[in-house]
C-alpha positions in Angstrom: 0.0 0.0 0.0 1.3 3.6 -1.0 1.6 5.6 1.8 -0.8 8.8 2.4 0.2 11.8 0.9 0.0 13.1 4.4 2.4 10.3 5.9 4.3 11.0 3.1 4.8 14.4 3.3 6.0 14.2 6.4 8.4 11.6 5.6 9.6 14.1 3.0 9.6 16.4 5.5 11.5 14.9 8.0 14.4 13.6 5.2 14.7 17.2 4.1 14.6 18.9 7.5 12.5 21.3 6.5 8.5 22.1 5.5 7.3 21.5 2.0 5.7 24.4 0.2 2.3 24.1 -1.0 3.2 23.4 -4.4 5.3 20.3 -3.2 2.4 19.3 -1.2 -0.5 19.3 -3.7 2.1 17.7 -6.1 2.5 14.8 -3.6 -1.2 14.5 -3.0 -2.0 14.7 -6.8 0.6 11.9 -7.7 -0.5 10.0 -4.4 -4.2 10.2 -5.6 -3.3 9.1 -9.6 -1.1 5.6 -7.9 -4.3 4.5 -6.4 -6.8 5.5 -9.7 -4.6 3.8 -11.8 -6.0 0.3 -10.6 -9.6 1.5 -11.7 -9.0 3.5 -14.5 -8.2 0.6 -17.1 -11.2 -1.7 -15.6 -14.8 -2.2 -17.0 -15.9 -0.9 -14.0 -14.6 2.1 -14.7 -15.9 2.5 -18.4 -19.7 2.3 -16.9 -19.1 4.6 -14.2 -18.7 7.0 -17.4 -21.0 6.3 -19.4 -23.6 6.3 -16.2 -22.4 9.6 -15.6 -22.4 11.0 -19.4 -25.9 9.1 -20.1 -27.4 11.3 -16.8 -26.1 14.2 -19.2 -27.0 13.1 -21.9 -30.7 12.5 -20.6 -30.8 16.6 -19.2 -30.2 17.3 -22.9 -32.9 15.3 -24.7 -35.0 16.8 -21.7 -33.9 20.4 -23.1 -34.0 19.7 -26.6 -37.4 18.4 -26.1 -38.8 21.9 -24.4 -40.5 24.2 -26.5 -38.5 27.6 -27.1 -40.8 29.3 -25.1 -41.1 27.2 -22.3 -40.3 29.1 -18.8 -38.2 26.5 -17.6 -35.8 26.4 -20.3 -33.1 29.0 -18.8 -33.1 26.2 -15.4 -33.0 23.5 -18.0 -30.3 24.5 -20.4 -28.4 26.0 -16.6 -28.9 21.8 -15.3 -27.4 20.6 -18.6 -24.7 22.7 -18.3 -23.5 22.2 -15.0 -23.7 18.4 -15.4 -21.7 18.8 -18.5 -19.0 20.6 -16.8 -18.7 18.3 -13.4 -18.9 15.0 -15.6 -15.7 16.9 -17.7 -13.9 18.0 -15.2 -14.3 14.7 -13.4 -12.8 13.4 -16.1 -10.1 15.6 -17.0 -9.3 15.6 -12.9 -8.9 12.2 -13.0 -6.9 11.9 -16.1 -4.7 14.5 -14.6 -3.9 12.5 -11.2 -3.4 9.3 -13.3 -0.7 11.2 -15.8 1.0 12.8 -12.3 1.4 10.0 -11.0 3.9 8.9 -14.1 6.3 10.8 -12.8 7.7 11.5 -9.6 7.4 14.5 -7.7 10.5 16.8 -7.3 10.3 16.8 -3.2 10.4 12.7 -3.3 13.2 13.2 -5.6 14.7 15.7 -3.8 14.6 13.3 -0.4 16.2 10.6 -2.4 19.1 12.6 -3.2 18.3 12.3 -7.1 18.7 15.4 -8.8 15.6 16.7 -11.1 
């Protein structure tokens, strides 16, 4: 099991003798957090957690679509799709993100292993 970003900041920490700034941390924790999505990503499992969250999106826009231009809900409809568009991609490209971090290792581990960057 990876150790926590936490625990492992403070390992860090304690090798280097000194505090990690926030940019060290939240590359830690964002490399910490793409170690352990990398054992769902690539699963079937995964796929339909997607395409259950893009169908719910994809259903909010039929639901649009199907509202007639003058209907008074349409602005609260077309705000819904929206905002269910954005948090499915951002899921996404969040995820993504962690996973592709966590290719590489972050300069304060490599720092505290005395390898140079």
């Amino acid at each position: 099991m990876i150790p926590s970003a936490d625990n492992l900041t403070a390992e860090i920490e304690d090798t280097l003798g000194d505090q990690l700034n926030e940019d060290d941390r939240a590359e830690l924790d964002l490399w910490e957090k793409g170690r352990e999505l990398q054992s769902i990503v690539n699963t079937r499992g995964f796929d339909i957690l997607l395409e259950t969250l893009q169908a719910y999106v994809d259903k909010a826009n039929v639901s649009l679509i199907s509202m007639a231009p003058g209907d008074p809900d349409v602005v609260a409809a077309h705000a819904a799709v929206s905002a269910a568009n954005q948090l499915v991609s951002y899921f996404k490209q969040d995820i993504n993100a962690a996973v592709e971090a966590s290719h590489k290792s972050p300069a304060a581990l490599k720092r505290a292993a005395g390898i140079q960057s």
